[in-house]
C-alpha positions in Angstrom: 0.0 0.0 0.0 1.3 3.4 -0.9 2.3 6.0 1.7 2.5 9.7 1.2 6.3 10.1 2.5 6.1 14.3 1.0 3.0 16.0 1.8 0.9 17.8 -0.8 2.9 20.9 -1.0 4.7 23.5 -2.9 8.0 23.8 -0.7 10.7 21.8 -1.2 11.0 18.4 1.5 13.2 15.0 1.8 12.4 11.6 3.1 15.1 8.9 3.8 14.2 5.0 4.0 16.5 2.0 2.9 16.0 -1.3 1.2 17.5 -4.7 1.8 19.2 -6.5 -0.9 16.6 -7.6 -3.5 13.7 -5.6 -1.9 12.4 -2.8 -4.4 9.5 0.2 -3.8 7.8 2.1 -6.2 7.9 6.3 -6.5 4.8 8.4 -8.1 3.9 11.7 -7.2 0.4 13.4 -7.5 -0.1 15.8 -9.3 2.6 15.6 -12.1 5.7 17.8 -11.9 5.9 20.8 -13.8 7.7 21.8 -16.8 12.2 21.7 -15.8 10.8 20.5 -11.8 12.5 17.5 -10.8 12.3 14.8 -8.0 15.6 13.4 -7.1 16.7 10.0 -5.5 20.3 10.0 -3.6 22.4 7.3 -2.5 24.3 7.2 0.8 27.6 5.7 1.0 27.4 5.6 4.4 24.5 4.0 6.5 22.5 7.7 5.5 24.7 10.2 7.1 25.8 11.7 3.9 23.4 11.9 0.6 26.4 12.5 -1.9 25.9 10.3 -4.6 22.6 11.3 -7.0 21.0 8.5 -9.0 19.5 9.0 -12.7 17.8 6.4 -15.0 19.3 4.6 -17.9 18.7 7.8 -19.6 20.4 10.0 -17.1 17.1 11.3 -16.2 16.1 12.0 -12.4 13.7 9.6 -10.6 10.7 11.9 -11.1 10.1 14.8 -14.0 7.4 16.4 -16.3 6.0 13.5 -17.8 7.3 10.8 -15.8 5.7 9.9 -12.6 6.8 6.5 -11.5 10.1 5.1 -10.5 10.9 2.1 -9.3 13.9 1.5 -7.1 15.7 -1.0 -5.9 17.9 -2.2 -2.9 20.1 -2.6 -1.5 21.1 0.8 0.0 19.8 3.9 1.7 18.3 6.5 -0.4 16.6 9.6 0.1 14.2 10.9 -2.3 14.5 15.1 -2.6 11.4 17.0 -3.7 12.5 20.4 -4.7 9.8 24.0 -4.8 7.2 22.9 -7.3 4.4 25.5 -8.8 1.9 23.1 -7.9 1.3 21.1 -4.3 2.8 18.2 -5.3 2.4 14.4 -3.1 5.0 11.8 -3.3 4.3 8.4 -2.7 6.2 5.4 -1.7 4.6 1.8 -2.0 7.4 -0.4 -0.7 
């Protein structure tokens, strides 16, 4: 079942969870983002005391943008997902 982890709002907000090895979750946001607003998902390289590494797709996309509002990621690792200001009050889910 999916939790909202980012209220519906227009500020900008983080939320940190990890996944064991071979455990996934699934990212959407409601509403979609706006045109050039972006969701990103971090990596720790510790145990989440530092967020310095930034993950992109394939494509080298971030994990949420206009017209793309799923992600699916996968563990194992500790992430933290980073909703910047959006024009709209924007909700970000994660269904783990």
């Amino acid at each position: 079942m999916a939790t909202a982890v980012i209220s519906q709002q227009t500020t900008a907000d983080t939320y940190e969870f990890s996944l064991a090895a071979g455990a996934s979750a699934q990212v959407f946001c409601d509403p979609p983002l706006g045109k050039r607003e972006q969701i990103e998902l971090k990596r720790s390289i510790s145990t989440g005391t530092t967020w310095t590494v930034t993950v992109r797709d394939s494509d080298g996309d971030a994990l949420l943008s206009e017209g793309k509002t799923n992600a699916i990621i996968t563990g194992p690792g500790y992430f933290q997902i980073s909703k910047p200001i959006t024009a709209t009050a924007t909700t970000v889910y994660l269904d783990l």
